[in-house]
C-alpha positions in Angstrom: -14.6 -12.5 2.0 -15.5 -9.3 3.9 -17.7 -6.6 3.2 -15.2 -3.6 3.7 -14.9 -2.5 0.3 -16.7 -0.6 -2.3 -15.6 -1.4 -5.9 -16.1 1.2 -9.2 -16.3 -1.0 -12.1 -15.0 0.5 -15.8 -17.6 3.3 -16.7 -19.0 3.6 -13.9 -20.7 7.4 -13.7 -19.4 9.9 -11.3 -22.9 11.2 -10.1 -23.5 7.3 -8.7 -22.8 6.3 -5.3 -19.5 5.1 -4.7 -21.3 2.2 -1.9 -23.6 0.8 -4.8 -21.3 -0.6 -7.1 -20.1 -3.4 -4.2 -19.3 -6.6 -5.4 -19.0 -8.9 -2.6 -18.8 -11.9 -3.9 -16.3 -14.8 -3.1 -12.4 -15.2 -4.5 -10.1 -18.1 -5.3 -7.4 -15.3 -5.4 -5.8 -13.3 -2.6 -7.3 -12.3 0.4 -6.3 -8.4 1.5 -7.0 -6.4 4.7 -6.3 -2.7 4.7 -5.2 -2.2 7.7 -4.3 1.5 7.2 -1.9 4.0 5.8 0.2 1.5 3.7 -0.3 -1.5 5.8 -1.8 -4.7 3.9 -2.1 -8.0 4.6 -1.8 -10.6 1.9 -2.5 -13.8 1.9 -1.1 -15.7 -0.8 -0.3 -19.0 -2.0 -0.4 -20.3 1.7 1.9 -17.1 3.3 1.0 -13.9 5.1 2.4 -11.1 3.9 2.4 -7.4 5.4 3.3 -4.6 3.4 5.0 -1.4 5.4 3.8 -2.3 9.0 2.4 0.4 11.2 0.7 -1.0 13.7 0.8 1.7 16.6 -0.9 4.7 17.7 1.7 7.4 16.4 5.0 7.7 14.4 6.4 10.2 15.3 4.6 13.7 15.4 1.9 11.5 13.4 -1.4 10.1 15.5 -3.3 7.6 14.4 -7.1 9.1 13.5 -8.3 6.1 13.0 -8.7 2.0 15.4 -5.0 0.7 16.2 -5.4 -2.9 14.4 -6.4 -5.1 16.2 -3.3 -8.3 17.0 -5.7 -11.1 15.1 -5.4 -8.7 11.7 -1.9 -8.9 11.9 -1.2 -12.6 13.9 0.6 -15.4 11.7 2.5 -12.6 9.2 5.4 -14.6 7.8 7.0 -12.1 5.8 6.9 -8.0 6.0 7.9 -6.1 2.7 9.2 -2.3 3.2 9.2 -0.2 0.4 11.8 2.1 1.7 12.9 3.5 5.3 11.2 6.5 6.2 9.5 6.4 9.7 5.8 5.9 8.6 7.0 3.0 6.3 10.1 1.4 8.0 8.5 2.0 11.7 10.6 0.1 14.0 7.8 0.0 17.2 5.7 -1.7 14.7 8.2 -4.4 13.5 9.0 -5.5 17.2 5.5 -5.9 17.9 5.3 -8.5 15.1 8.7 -9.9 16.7 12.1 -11.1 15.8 12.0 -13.6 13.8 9.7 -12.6 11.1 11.2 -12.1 7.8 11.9 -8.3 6.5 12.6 -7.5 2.7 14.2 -4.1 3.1 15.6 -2.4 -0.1 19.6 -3.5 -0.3 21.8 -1.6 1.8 19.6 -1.8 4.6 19.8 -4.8 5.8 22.5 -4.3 8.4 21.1 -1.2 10.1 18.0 -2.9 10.5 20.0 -6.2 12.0 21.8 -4.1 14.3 18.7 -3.7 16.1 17.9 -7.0 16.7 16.0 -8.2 13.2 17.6 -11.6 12.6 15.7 -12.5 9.2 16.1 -9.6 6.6 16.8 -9.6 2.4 17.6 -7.1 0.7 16.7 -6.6 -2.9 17.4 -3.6 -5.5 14.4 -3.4 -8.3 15.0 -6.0 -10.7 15.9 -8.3 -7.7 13.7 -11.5 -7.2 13.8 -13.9 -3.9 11.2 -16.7 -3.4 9.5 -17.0 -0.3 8.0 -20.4 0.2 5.5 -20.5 -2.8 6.0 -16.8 -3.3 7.9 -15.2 -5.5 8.6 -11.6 -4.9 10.3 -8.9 -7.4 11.4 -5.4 -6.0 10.5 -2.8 -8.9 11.3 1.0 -9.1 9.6 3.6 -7.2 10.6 7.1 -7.8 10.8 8.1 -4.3 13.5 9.3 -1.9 15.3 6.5 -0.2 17.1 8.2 3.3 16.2 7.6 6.5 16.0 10.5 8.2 15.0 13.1 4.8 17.1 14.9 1.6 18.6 17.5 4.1 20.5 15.1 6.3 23.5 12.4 5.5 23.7 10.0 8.7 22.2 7.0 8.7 20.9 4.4 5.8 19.9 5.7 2.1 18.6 3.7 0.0 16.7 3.2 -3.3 13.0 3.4 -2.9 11.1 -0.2 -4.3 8.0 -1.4 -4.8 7.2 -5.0 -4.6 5.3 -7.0 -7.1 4.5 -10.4 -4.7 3.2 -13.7 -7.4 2.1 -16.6 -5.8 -0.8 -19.3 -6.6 -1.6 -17.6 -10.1 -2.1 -14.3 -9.0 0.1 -11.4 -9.0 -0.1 -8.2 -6.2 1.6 -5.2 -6.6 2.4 -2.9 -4.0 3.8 0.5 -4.8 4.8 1.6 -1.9 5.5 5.7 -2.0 6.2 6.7 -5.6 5.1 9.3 -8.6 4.8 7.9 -11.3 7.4 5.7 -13.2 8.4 4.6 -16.6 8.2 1.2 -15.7 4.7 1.0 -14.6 3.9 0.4 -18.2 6.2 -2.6 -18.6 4.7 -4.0 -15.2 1.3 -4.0 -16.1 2.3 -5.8 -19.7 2.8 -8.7 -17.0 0.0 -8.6 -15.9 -1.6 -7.6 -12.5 -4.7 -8.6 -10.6 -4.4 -6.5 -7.6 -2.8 -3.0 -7.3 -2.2 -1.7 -4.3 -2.1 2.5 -4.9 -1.2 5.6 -2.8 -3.4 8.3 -3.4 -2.5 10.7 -0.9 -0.5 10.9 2.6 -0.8 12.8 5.6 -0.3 16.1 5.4 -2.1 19.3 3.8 -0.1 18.9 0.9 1.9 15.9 -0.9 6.0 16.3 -1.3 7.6 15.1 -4.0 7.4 11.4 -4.9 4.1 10.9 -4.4 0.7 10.4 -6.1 -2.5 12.4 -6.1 -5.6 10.7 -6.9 -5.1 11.9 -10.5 -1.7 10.4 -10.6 -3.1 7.5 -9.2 -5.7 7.2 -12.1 -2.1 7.6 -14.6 -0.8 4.8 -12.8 -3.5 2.5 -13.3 -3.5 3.2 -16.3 -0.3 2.4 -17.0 -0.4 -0.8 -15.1 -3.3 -2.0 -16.2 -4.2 -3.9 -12.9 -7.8 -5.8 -12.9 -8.2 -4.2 -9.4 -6.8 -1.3 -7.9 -6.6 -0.6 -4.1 -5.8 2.9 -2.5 -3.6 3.2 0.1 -1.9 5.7 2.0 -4.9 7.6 3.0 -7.3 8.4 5.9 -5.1 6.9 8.9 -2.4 9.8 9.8 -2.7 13.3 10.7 -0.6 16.0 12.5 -2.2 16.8 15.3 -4.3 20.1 15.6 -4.8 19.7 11.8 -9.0 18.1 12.8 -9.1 20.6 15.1 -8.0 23.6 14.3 -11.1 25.8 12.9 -9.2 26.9 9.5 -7.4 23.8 8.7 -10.2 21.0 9.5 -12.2 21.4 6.9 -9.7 20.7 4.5 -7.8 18.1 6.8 -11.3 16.1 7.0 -11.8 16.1 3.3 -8.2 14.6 3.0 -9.0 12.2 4.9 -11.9 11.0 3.4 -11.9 12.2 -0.7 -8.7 10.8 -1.9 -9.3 7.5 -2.9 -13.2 8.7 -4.1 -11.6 10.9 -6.2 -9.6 8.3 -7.6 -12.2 6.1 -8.2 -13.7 8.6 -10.1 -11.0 9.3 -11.7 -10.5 5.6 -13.2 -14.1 5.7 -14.4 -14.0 9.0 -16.4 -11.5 7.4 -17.9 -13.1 4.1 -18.6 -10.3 2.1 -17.2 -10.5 -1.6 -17.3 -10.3 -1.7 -13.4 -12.2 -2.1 -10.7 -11.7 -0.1 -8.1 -12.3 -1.4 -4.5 -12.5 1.5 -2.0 -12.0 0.1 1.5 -11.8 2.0 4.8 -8.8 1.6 7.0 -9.1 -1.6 9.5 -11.7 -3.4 6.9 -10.7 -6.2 4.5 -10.8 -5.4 0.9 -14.2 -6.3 -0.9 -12.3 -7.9 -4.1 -14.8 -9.3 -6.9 -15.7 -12.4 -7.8 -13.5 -12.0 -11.5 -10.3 -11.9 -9.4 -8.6 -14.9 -9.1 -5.7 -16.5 -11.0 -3.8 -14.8 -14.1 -4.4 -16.4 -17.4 
């Protein structure tokens, strides 16, 4: 297992370093690589999984402040789950670079936008939806986040509900969030039961839109879910550009790009959470301890 990670077992004290509460040691459960933003890769019950590809440079206005992945991080993906369409989820570049025929679960009513553009293999799901996937079995949950493609003020092209994905193979159980605030069934998810969470705990920008979580909200959410280890996502990988640069907005922007999933770490621990937390920088695999493994 790598070393990318740094985990923030239940009551862990703010005032210690984040780095010293690593546990590094081997799992029979999944293997995860953060590969940035909201890109994971899972491997599961003998299948590759990749959660909300973004594997280039830019997307749209957006650079990359951090390594493009490298092709090994992402070779032998065998299905791609996207949470819902917007650019720096649904990013087309970033699905033809992992080719044709790979299969894509896109939330329903998706499926043939994304087929007119050459995608032979897609499913479409609305939450409460299951399809199996080899030894996988994957449910699409609620995510309370806007669907359309292009934004709330314009009505061409797809709209769709937001999902989230919980993916259960070989005794363990993954659940990626995808964009979402915070949802009443989080709680029944977590009853479940959940040995990896993968969390947003920021975004891009300056600020968060709607339909998002803070590291706060993130802490509520893990809460709610209940996961034995929680991942943040959805941090340190975009920024506009000028926003590093610009003498009185790079201060800030640089904190953003680093605090977020700290502060949720923290977070968990002041409020003695039964989860570990596993902070991993973008491009490193996730650090998951020893205790993760199969569900009882």
């Amino acid at each position: 297992m790598g070393r990318g990670g740094r985990g923030v077992p239940k009551g862990s004290n703010r005032s210690r370093p984040v780095s010293a509460q690593v546990d590094t040691g081997r799992v029979s459960g999944p293997y995860l690589h953060f590969l940035g933003h909201s890109t994971v890769r899972v491997e599961l019950a003998g299948h590759t999984v990749l959660t909300d590809p973004l594997l280039t440079d830019r997307v749209g206005p957006l650079r990359r402040v951090v390594p493009v992945p490298a092709p090994k991080t992402y070779a032998g993906v065998d299905l791609v789950l996207v949470s819902h369409l917007h650019g720096d989820h649904l990013h087309l570049p970033s699905l033809r670079i992992l080719g044709p025929g790979v299969r894509i679960a896109v939330p329903r009513s998706a499926g043939a936008w994304l087929r007119a553009r050459g995608f032979r293999h897609v499913v479409e799901v609305l939450p409460g939806e299951t399809f199996t996937h080899g030894a996988l079995r994957v449910t699409a949950v609620p995510a309370e986040h806007a669907g359309h493609r292009w934004g709330p003020r314009l009505t061409h092209g797809p709209d769709t509900p937001a999902v989230g994905h919980l993916v259960e193979g070989g005794g363990s159980t993954v659940y990626a969030s995808g964009d979402t605030d915070l949802t009443d069934a989080m709680s029944p998810l977590g009853a479940r039961g959940i040995d990896v969470a993968l969390l947003p705990v920021w975004g891009w920008g300056l600020t968060l839109g709607p339909g998002h979580l803070d590291p706060a909200g993130a802490a509520e959410a893990a809460a709610r879910l209940r996961p034995r280890v929680a991942v943040p996502v959805h941090w340190g990988t975009l920024a506009l550009p000028g926003t590093t640069a610009v003498p009185r907005l790079r201060g800030r922007m640089r904190r953003l790009l680093t605090e977020p999933p700290r502060d949720f770490a923290a977070a968990v621990a002041d409020r003695d959470l039964d989860t570990t937390v596993v902070v991993t920088e973008p491009g490193q695999p996730v650090a998951l301890p020893a205790t993760t493994g199969t569900t009882p």
